[in-house]
VOLUMFI-73302 format. One line per field, with one value per residue (C-alpha): residue number from 1; x, y, z. Coordinates in steps of 0.5 Angstrom, whole numbers, plus 500, padded with zeros to 3 digits. Layout:
! VOLUMFI-73302
nr c(NUM	...)
c1 c(X	...)
c2 c(Y	...)
c3 c(Z	...)
END
This chain:
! VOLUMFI-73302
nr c(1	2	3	4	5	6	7	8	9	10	11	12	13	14	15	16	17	18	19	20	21	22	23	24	25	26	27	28	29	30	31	32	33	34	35	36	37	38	39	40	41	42	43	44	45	46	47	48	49	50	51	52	53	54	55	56	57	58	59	60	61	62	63	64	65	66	67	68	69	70	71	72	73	74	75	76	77	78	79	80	81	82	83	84	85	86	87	88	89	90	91	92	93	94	95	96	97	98	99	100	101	102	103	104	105	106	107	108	109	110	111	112	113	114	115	116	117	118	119	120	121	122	123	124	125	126	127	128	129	130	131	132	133	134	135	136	137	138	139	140	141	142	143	144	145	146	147	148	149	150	151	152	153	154	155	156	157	158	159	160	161	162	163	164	165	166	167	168	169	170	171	172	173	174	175	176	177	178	179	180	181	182	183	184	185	186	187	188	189	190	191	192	193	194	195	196	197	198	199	200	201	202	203	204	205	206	207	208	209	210	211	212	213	214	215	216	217	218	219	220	221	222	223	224	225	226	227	228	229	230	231	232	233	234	235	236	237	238	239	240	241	242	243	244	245	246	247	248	249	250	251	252	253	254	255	256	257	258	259	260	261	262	263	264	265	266	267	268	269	270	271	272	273	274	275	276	277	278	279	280	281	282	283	284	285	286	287	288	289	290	291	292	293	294	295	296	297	298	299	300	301	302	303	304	305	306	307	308	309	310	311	312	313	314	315	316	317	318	319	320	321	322	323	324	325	326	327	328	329	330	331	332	333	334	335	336	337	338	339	340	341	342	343	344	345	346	347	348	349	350	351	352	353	354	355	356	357	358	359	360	361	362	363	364	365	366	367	368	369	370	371	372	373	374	375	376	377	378	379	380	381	382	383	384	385	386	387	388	389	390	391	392	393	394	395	396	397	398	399	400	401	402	403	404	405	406	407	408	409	410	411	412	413	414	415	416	417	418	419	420	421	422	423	424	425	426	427	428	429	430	431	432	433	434	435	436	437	438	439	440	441	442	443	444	445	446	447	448	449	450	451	452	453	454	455	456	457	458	459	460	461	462	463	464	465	466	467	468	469	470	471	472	473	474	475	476	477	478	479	480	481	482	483	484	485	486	487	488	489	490	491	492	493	494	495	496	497	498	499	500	501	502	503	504	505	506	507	508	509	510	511	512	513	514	515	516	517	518	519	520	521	522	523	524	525	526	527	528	529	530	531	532	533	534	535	536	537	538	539	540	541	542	543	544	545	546	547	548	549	550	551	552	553	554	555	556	557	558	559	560	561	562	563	564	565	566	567	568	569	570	571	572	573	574	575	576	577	578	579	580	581	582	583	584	585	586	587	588	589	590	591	592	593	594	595	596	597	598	599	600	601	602	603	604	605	606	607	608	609	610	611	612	613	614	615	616	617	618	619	620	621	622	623	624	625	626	627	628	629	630	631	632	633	634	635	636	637	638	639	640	641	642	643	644	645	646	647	648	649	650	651	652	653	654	655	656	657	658	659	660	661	662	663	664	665	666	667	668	669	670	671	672	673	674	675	676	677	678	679	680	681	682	683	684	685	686	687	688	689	690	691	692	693	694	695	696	697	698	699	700	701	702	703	704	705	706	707	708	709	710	711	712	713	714	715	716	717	718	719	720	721	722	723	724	725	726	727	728	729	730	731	732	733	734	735	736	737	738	739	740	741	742	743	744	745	746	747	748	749	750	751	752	753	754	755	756	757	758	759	760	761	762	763	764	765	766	767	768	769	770	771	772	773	774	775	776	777	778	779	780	781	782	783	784	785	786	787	788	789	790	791	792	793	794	795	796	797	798	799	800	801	802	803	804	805	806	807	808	809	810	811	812	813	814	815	816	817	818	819	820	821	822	823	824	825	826	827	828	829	830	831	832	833	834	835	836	837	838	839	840	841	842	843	844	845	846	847	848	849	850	851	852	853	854	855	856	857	858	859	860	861	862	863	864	865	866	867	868	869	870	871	872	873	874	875	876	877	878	879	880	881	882	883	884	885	886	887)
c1 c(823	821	822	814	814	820	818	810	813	818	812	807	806	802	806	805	805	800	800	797	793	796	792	786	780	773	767	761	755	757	757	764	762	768	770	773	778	782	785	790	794	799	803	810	815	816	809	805	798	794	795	795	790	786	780	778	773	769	765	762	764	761	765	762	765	761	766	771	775	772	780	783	780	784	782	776	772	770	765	765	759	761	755	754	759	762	766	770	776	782	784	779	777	774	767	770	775	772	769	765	760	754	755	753	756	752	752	758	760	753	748	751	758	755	750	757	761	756	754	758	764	768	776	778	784	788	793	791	794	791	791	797	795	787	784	782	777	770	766	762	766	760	762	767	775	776	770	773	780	777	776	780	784	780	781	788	789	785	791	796	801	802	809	815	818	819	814	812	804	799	795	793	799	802	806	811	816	813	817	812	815	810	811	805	798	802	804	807	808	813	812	818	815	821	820	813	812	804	802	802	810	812	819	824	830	836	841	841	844	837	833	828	828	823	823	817	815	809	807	801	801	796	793	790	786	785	789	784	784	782	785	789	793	796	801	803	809	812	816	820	824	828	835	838	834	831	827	823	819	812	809	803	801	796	793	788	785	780	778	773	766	763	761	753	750	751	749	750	756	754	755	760	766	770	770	768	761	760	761	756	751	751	750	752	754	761	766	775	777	784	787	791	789	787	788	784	782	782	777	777	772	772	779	781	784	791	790	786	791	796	792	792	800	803	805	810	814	816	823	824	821	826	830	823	821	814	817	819	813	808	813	812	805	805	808	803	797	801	802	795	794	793	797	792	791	799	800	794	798	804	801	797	804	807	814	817	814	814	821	819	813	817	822	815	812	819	820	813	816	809	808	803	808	813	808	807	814	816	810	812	818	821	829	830	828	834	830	827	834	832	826	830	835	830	827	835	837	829	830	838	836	830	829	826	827	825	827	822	825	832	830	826	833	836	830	832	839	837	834	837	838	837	843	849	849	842	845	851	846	842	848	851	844	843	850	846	840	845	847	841	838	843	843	837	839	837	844	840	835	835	834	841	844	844	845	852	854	853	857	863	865	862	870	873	868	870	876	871	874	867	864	870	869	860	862	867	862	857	861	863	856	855	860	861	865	867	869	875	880	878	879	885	887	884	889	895	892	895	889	888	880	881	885	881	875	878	882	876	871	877	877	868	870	871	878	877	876	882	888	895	895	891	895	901	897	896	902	906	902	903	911	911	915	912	910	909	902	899	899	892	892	898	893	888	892	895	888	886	894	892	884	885	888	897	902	908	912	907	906	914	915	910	913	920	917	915	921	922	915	912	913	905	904	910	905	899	901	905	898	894	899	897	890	889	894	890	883	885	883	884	891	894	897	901	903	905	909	913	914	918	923	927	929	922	919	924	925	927	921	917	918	915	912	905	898	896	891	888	883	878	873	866	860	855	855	849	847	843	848	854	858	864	867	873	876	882	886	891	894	900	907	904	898	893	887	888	883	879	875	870	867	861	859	854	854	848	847	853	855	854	857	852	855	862	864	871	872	877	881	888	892	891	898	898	894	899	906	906	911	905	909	912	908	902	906	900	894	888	885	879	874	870	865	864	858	857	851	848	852	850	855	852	853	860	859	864	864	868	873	879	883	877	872	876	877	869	868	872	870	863	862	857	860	853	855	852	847	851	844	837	832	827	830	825	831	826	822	819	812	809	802	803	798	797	794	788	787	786	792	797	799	807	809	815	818	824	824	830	829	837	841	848	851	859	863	869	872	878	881	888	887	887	891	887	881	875	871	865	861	854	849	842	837	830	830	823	821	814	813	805	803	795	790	784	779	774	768	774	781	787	794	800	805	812	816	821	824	830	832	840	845	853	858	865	869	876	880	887	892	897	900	907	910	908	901	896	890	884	879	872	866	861	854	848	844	838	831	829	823	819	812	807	799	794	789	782	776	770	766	761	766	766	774	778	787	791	798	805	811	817	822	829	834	841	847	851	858	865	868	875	880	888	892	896	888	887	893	892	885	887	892	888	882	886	886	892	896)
c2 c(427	424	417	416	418	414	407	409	410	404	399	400	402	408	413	411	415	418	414	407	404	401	395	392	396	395	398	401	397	390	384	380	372	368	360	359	353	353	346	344	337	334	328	325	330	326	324	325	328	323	320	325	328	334	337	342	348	350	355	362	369	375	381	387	395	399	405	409	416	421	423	417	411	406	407	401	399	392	387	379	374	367	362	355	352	344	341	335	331	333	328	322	317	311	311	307	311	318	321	326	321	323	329	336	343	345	339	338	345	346	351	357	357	355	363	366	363	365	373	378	381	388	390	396	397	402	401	394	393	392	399	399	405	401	395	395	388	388	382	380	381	375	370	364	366	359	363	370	367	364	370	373	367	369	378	376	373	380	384	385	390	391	394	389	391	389	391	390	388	386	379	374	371	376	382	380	381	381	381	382	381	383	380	382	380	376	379	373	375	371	372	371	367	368	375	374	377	374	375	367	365	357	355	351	347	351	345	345	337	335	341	341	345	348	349	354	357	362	364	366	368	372	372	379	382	390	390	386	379	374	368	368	361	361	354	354	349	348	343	340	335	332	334	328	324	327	322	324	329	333	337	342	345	350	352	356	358	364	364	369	366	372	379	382	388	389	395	402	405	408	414	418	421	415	408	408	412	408	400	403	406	398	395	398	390	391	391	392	386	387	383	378	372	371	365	360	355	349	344	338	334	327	328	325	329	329	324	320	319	319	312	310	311	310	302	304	309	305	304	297	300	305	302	300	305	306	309	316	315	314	321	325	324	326	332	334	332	337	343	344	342	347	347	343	338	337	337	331	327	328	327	320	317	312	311	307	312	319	321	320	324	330	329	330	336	339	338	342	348	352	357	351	346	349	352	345	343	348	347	340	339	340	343	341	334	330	324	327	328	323	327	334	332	329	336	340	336	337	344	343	339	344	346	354	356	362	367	365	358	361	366	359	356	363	363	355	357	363	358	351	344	337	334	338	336	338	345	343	341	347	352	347	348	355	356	352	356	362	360	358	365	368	364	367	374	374	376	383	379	380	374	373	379	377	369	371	376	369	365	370	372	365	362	366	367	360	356	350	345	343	350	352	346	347	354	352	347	352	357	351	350	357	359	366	369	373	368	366	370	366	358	361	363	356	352	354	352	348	343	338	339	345	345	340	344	349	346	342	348	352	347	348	355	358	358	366	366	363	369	369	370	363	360	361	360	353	351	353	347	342	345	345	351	354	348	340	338	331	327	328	336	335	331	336	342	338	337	345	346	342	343	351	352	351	354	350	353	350	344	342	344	338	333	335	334	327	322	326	325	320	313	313	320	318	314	318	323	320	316	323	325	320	320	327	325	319	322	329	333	341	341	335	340	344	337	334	340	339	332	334	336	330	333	333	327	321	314	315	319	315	307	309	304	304	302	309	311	316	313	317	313	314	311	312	316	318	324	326	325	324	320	321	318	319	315	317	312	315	310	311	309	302	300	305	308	315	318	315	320	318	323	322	327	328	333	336	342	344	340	337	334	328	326	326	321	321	316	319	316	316	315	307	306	304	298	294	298	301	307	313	318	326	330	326	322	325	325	322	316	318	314	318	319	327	327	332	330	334	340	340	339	334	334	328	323	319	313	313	318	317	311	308	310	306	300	299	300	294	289	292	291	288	289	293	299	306	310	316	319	316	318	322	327	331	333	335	340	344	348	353	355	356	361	358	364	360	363	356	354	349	346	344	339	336	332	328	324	320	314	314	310	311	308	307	302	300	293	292	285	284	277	276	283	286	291	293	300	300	304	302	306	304	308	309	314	316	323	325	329	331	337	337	342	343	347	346	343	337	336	332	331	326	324	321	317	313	310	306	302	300	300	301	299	300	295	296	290	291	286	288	282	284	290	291	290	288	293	291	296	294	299	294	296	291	289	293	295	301	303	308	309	314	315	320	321	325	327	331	333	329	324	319	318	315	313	310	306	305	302	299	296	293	290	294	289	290	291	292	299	298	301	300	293	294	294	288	284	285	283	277	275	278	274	268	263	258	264)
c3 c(637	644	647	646	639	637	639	636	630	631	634	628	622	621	616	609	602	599	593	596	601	607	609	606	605	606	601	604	604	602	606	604	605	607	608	616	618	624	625	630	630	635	634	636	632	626	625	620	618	618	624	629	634	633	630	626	626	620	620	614	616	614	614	613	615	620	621	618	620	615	616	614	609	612	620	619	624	622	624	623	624	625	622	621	625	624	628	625	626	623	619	616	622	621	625	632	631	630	637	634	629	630	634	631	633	638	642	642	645	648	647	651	648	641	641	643	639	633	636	632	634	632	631	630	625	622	616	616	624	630	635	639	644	644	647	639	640	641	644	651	658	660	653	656	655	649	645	645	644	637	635	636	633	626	627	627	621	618	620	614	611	604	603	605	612	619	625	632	632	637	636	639	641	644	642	636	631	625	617	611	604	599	591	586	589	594	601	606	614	618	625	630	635	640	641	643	649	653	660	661	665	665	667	664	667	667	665	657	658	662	658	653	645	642	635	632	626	624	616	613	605	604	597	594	589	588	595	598	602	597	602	607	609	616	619	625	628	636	636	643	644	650	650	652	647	641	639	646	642	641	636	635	628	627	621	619	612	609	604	600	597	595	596	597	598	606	611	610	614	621	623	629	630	634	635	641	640	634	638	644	639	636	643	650	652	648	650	649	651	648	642	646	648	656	660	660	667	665	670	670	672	675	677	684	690	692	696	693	687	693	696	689	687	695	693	688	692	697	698	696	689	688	683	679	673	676	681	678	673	679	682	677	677	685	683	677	683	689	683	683	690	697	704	707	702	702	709	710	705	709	715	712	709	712	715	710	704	707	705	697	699	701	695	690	695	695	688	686	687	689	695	697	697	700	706	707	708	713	717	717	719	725	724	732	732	732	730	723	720	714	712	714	708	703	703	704	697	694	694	691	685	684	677	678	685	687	693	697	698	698	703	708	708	710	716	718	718	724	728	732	729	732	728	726	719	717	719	715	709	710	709	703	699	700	696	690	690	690	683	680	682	679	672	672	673	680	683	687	690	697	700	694	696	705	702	700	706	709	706	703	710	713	713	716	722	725	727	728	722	720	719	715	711	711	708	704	701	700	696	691	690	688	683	685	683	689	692	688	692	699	695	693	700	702	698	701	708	713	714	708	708	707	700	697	698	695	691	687	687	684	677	676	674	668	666	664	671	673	674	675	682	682	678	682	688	686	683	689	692	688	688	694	694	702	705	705	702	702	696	695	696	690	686	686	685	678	676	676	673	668	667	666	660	662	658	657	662	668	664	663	670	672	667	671	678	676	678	685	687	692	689	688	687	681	678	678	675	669	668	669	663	658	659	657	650	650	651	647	653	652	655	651	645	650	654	647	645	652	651	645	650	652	659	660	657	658	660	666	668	664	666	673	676	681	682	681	675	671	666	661	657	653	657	652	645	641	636	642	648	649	656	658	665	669	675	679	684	689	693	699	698	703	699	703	698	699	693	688	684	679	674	670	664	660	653	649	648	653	658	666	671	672	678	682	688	691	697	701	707	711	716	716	716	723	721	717	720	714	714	712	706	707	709	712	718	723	720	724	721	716	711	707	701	697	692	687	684	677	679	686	692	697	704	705	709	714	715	721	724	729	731	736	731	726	730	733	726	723	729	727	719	716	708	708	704	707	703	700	697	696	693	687	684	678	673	668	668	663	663	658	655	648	645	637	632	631	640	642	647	648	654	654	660	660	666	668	674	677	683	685	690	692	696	699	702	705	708	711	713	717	717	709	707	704	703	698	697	693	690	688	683	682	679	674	670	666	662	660	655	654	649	650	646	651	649	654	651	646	648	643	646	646	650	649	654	655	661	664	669	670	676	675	681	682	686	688	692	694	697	701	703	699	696	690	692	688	686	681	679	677	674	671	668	668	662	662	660	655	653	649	648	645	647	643	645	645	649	649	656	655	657	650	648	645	646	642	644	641	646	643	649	648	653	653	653	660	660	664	662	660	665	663	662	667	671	667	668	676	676	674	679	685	682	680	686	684	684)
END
């Protein structure tokens, strides 16, 4: 049996026994009278029928056979004739609130699309099913695209098979799956709608944390009399919702309901040997337009230009707004506006911005993600412009946190790497952020590509093309960014390099993979570092190496050799580790059973070990907990045996339908000892003074940021500070985004878009005082967060849609104070969170061209309480003596 064969018999039903009819068949010479309605509904998910938004279409169908095969008596070519049409709100409204009171049909859709709807129309179907090998239905190439797709909503809802079994059709929505189960005059037909496949694409966020679901459902039960179509009733049901927050969604329902009223003598069979005979011989102006539904360009009218809606949201995006929720609302916005924008509308706004707005307008068009935009982007910025750092970044980060990238824009980033940089860092931030474009192609299945395939020649050997510390780091960092696979060996090899940078790279990008991933090589690999057993590492390489010990699945080998260290570590080093222990028991991170099963053994887990003291930590607690989400954090803190911070890691998790690194920032620094004659730790007697801030931000390595680098750069430092922290990451950042056109049975369209938008400010500080003995890093966190969420049904001539949203604005700051006036020094840690606004909304509306509408709103707000998230008591108790002024 051929492959063509195998898949048309597998693809429609077309072999059925002699004993009985396959479809519904029609009579010759009589005219079947039915009832039509077709209404669509859109509210929040939970909503109920009557307060939704929506309208309904009424109309007659006659239904009359023109054709069939004299070999076949369930080969049918039949016509359908829609009259007297209404249009009427889907739910009962009181006059204000009825848009359509007073209207009529006609003057609601117009003369034009009123004769088009109302001229008939021909499907060919052969055993109850639309032809698959044919553009099976017939109408007029010059009728309006939401016209023709009504009807093919109703010659749809005709197709039906008689026998139970599983089949792949044609229809209106597309080509789909389809179960029939048949019981005695009654045949129910449940579509799967996710297996159908239509010529309209959207795109969604890759992060199932940050994404949207989306729940459908399609039955239709036909009800039959003498093996014919008595009523059929058909309800349709999308529902999304945003991940983090299911209270955020939208639904559509369809329905639609036929029912026979009758028969009457109608015309004679024609006569001819094919359809397509047949359908010109009726009138030559027919057509085989196909059974699947086509696009539909919505137009809107009267809608400002981008610039003018530009003019009308810049005072919301400047900096000092940033922190506002009408920031990312009035962003979101912009964005909508770009995607349906050309270059030179894009470039006029860019080059009308003012200084102060312009980084946020570069984070929208950036974030658009259309050919235009990026066109825009590229032609504006100038790479060999030292002075256009900022913008340059602002557009490097846009394209990192990109929710659908595409080759083009990974293969820009490739071209910009070719040519010269004004600023050494936006070279480095380029090679960084191609790494993340790397591994978001390559979630979709985009490995092969070739822009991929010459972006990851380009980092693979870029490590080892260089002896310049900061290109070994910058490629480093972007293959942290890209999750490959292949690149594994080098981080393994990189770990036991004899620059300390290097380790911690590699180190850190070793503990995001999979632990299937992590081979014995690379675990011996990074426990000879933290063992030390070939050469002498820095405390903070030997932290990070017990963190991927421990995150990647340890046998009770690795973990009783890690208990047994502790005691002859570095007097700090002891302290963290032991504290890192109890923390994952505590918290019941994976690794707590093999570490409980090892502390059984008293050589292992004693007092001696155990009573180590120190002002090191690893704490783990809940930032927030929900049905929907669930937020976790963890804080590290590395101090040097004289009271020096050497590294403070701060983690922040999200969980929902999978799980997120929401964002990661380690504040690294070392040697500082000569600064208060301190006596530096094995191991790091040599090490130049250092300050710096890594951020990992949504999975997305961040370009680090230094705060100063050698012992003059320190000391113009200190005699400089202000107690001003310095930007680590400014911005707007769309994490959301979630587009599709949903075709209903019915024909009519629905239109999915969701979005979410974050205004974020993270900044990093440190202060030193020789004449008080002490020092203090910050960390600061401030942000808004809005997601909208709009299902809209737009049909040209009348529209109903809803949008749900809701918003936050907070801020969450990390202070760390240590004094070193006296061994042992005293550390307070401090992770605050302030009171802070919630709000949801809810807004229906409906319109008709005419320009008449009516929308209708619902809000509820609330203040969240603020708090200090618990650390340890040992934290406690010294926050008290360093915040105790008669101590």
């Amino acid at each position: 049996m051929s492959p063509f064969f195998t898949w048309w018999l597998t693809s429609c039903v077309s072999c059925v026994s002699s004993g009985g009819a396959a479809g519904p068949r029609l009579n010759n010479n009589q005219l079947y009278k039915f009832s039509y309605t077709t209404e669509v509904l859109v509210d929040k998910a939970r909503g109920s029928k009557e307060g939704s938004a929506g309208y309904k279409i009424s109309s007659d169908v006659d239904v009359n056979l023109v054709w069939r095969d004299p070999s076949s008596k369930d080969d049918q070519l039949i016509q359908l004739a829609i009259s007297n049409v209404r249009i009427d709100p889907a739910t009962h409204r009181s006059e204000k609130k009825n848009i359509l009171h007073g209207s009529t049909a006609e003057s609601v859709l117009g003369k034009t699309k009123m004769a088009a709807l109302t001229k008939p129309f021909m499907v060919h179907l052969r055993n109850g099913k639309v032809r698959v090998l044919a553009k099976a239905f017939y109408s007029f190439w010059a009728e309006p695209a939401t016209i023709k797709n009504i009807k093919r909503g109703l010659a749809s809802l005709l197709q039906v098979q008689l026998r139970t079994g599983k089949v792949v059709e044609n229809d209106v929505s597309g080509r789909c799956t389809v179960e029939y189960k048949a019981a005695q005059g009654q045949v129910t037909r449940t579509k799967n709608l996710e297996t159908c496949k239509t010529a309209e694409s959207g795109f969604t966020t890759h992060s199932q944390v940050l994404g949207v679901s989306k729940k459908s459902s399609s039955v239709t039960v036909f009800t039959l009399e003498d093996g014919f179509i008595r009523s059929a009733v058909a309800e349709e049901t999308h529902s999304l919702a945003v991940n983090a927050r299911r209270s955020a969604a939208a639904k559509v329902v369809s329905r639609q309901t036929l029912t026979l009223v009758g028969t009457e003598a109608g015309p004679l069979e024609a006569a001819g040997k094919d359809v397509t005979g047949v359908v010109k011989s009726i009138d030559a102006k027919f057509a085989a337009v196909g059974i699947m539904a086509e696009k539909v360009k919505s137009q809107c009218k009267g809608c400002p230009s981008l610039f003018e809606h530009w003019q009308s949201q810049q005072k919301q995006l400047e900096p000092a707004s940033l922190s506002k929720a009408t920031a990312p609302r009035s962003f979101l916005a912009l964005i909508q506006s770009i995607r349906k924008a050309s270059k030179d509308e894009i470039l006029k706004v860019l080059k009308s911005a003012s200084k102060t707005t312009l980084p946020q307008v570069v984070d929208a068009v950036t974030s658009s993600q259309t050919e235009a935009s990026l066109d825009a982007m590229l032609e504006f910025l100038n790479f060999t412009d030292a002075k256009g750092l900022v913008l340059q970044e602002r557009f490097l980060y846009a394209c990192g946190f990109s929710s659908h990238p595409n080759e083009r824009m990974l293969q820009a980033l490739l071209d910009i790497s070719k040519g010269k940089f004004g600023s050494t860092d936006i070279k480095e931030s380029v090679v960084i952020i191609m790494g993340a474009l790397i591994h978001k192609l390559c979630q979709k299945g985009g490995c092969d590509l070739p822009a991929v395939v010459q972006a990851k020649k380009l980092i693979l050997a870029g490590p080892d093309s260089t002896e310049v510390e900061s290109e070994v780091q910058m490629y480093l960092l972007a293959l942290k960014n890209s999750m490959l696979p292949e690149a594994i060996p080098i981080f393994t090899k990189f770990a036991e390099s004899e620059v300390g940078a290097y380790n911690t790279i590699a180190l850190t990008a070793l503990q995001r993979y999979n632990v299937n991933l992590m081979t014995n090589e690379v675990k011996q690999t990074v426990n000879r570092v933290y063992h030390q057993n070939r050469r002498i590492y820095e405390k903070n390489v030997r932290a990070a190496a017990a963190d991927v010990i421990l995150s990647s699945n340890p046998s009770y080998i690795e973990v009783k050799n890690l208990l047994l260290s502790i005691g002859n570590l570095p007097h700090e080093m002891n302290k963290y580790m032991l504290s890192k222990i109890q923390d994952i028991v505590r918290f019941q991170l994976p690794a707590s059973k093999v570490i409980q099963k090892a502390m059984k053994d008293m050589n292992s887990a004693n007092y001696n070990r155990f009573s180590k003291v120190g002002s090191s930590s690893a704490y783990s607690g809940f930032m927030a907990q929900s049905a929907d989400v669930t937020s976790t954090y963890s804080l590290d803190i590395l101090y040097s045996g004289s009271g020096i911070l050497r590294r403070s890691n701060m983690n922040i998790y999200g969980a929902s339908k999978g799980a997120i690194l929401l964002q990661e920032k380690e504040f690294r620094s070392q040697g500082l000892e000569s600064l208060i004659a301190a006596t530096p730790d094995e191991g790091e007697e040599d090490l130049e003074s250092f300050a710096g801030m890594s951020a990992l931000l949504f999975d997305i390595q961040l370009r680090p940021v230094t705060f100063f680098k050698g012992y003059s750069d320190l000391m113009s430092k200190m005699f400089s500070m202000t107690g001003e922290p310095m930007n680590v990451v400014k911005g707007l950042i769309l994490l959301t985004d979630h587009s599709e056109v949903i075709t209903l049975q019915s024909g009519l369209k629905a239109s999915a878009e969701f979005q979410g938008g974050l205004a974020i400010d993270i900044s990093g500080g440190m202060e030193i005082s020789l004449w008080y003995r002490e020092s203090k890093t910050s960390v600061n966190n401030r942000g808004a967060f809005v997601v909208t969420g709009n299902v809209t049904v737009d049909m040209d001539f009348m529209r109903a849609g809803v949008e749900v949203s809701f918003e936050t604005e907070a801020s969450l700051d990390f202070i760390t104070t240590v004094q070193f006036s006296e061994y042992p020094f005293l550390v307070c840690m401090q992770m605050d969170k302030a009171t802070f606004p919630f709000s949801e909304h809810l807004t229906k509306y409906e319109s008709l061209s005419s320009g008449k509408s009516i929308v209708s709103r619902k809000s509820k707000k609330q203040l969240v309480p603020g708090s200090e998230f618990p650390l340890h008591q040992e934290n406690s108790n010294m926050c008290k003596k360093v915040f105790d002024s008669n101590w």
